[in-house]
C-alpha positions in Angstrom: 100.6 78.3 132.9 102.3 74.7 131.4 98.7 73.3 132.2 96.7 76.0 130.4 99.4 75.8 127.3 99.0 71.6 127.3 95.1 72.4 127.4 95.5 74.4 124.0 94.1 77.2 125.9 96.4 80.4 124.5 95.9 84.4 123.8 96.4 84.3 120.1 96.4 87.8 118.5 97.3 89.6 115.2 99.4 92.2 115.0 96.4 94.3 114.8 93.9 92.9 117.4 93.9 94.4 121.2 95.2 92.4 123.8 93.6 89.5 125.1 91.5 90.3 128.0 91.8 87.0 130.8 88.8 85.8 132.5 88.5 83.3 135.4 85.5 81.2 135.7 84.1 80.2 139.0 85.7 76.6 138.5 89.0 78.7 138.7 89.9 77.8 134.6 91.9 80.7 132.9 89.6 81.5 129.5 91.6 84.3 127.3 88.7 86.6 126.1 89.2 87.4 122.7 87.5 89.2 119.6 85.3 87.2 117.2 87.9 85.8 114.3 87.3 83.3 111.6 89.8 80.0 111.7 92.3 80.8 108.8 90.7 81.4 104.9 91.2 81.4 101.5 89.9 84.0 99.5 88.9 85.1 96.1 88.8 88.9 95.7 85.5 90.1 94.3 86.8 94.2 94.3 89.4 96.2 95.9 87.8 96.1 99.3 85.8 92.9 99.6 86.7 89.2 99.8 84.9 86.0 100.0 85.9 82.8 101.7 86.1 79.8 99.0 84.7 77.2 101.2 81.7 79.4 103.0 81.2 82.1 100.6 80.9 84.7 103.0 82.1 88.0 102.3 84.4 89.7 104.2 84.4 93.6 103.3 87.7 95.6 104.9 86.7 97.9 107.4 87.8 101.7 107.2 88.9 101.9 104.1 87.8 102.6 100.5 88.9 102.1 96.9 88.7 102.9 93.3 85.4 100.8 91.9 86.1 98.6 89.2 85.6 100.8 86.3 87.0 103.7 88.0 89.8 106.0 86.0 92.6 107.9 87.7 94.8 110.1 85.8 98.5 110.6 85.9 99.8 113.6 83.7 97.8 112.8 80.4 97.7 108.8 81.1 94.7 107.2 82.4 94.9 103.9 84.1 92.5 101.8 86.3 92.6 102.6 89.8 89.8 100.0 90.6 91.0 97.0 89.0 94.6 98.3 89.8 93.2 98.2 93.5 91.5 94.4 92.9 95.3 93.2 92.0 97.0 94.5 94.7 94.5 92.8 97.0 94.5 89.6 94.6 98.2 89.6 94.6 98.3 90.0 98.6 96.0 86.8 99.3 96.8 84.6 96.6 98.2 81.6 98.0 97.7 82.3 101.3 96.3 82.1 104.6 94.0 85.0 105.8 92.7 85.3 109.5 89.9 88.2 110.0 88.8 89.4 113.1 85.2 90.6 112.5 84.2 93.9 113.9 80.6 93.3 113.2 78.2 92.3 110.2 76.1 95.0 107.8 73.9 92.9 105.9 75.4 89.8 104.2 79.2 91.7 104.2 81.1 91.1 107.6 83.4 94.2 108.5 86.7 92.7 109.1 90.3 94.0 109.5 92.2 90.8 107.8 95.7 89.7 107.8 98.0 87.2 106.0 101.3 86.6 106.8 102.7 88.9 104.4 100.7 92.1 105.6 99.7 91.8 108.9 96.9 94.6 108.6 95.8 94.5 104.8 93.9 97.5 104.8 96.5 99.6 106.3 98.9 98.0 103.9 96.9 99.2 101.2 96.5 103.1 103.0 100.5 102.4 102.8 100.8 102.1 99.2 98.5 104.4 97.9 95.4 101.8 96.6 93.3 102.8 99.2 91.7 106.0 100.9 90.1 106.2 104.3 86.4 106.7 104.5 85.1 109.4 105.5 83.4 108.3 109.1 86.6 106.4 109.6 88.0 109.5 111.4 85.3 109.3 113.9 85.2 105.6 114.1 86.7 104.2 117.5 87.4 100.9 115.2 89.6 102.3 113.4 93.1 102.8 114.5 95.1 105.9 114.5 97.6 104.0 112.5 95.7 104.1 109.3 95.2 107.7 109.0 99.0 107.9 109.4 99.5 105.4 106.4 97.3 107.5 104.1 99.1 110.6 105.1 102.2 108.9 104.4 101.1 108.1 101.4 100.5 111.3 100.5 103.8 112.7 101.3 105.3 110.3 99.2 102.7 110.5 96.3 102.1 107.2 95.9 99.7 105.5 94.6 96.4 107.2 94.1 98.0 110.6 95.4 100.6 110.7 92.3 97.3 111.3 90.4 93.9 113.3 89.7 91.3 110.7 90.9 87.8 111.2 92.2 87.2 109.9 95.7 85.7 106.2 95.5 82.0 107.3 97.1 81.5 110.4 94.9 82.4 108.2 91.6 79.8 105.3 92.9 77.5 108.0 93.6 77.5 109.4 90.3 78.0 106.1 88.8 75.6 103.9 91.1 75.3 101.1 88.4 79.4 101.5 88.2 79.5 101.6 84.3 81.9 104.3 83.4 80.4 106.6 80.4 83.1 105.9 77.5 85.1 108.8 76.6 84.8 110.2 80.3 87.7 111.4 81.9 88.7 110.7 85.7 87.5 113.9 86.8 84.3 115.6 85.2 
């Protein structure tokens, strides 16, 4: 084992990624067989869901969850406040400064599906169920990618009204459906 560790061979995991699965090779060398992650990243946040590494520019888009879109409107009582770009600076304020690691789950066009962590929040997305910012999609119940654990947060969430569930918003993929160009109509309130 004092061989393999001097050889810089190691299981390294998240809190969130499955343990590592060993595998011996015919020479009889230990290989730890782990899920596709990127080597640590900085980020800019382009919405409330979707990242993009500075140095590559590829975009890293949270997996199982949804958010407000950026010009999306929740209302609380009589006050109106942006969910969307509320959303964007919770995830801002989460990666600024700091180190993410994403394990990739797997790619849908030039988006890679990732469940991300930084040392702060060592599952963002579920963080984000946590507080309220975010909402689980709808084939995220039926998604074996997705772990139980998130649909706990959002019910916690719930309970505790916090967040998006202290208000009257639409849900994310019915706004960007009526809205696909994601201009809201001025005037409009959060729910038609």
């Amino acid at each position: 084992m004092a061989r393999l560790r001097d050889a810089g061979v190691g299981c390294l995991a998240l809190a969130f990624v499955a343990p590592c699965l060993a595998q011996a090779s015919s020479t009889g060398i230990y290989r730890p067989k782990l899920p596709a992650q990127s080597p640590p990243l900085r980020v800019e946040v382009i919405d409330g869901t979707r990242l993009r590494d500075i140095e590559t520019k590829v975009v890293f888009r949270l997996h199982g969850i949804e958010t407000c879109a950026p010009g999306q409107i929740a209302t609380l009582e009589r006050q109106a406040w942006p969910c969307g770009t509320v959303a964007a600076a919770w995830l801002v304020n989460a990666t600024l400064n700091r180190w993410l690691a994403c394990a990739v789950i797997r790619e849908e066009g030039d988006e890679r599906l990732a469940r991300c962590a930084t040392a702060h929040h060592p599952d963002l997305a579920a963080s984000m169920l946590r507080e309220g910012v975010a909402v689980l999609t709808p084939s995220a119940r039926n998604d074996r990618e997705v772990p139980p654990s998130y649909g706990q947060a959002e019910q916690q969430a719930r309970k505790a009204y916090r967040g998006l569930w202290s208000s009257t918003f639409e849900m994310p993929w019915d706004w960007r459906a009526r809205w696909p160009d994601g201009a809201r109509a001025v005037g409009r309130e959060a729910m038609p």
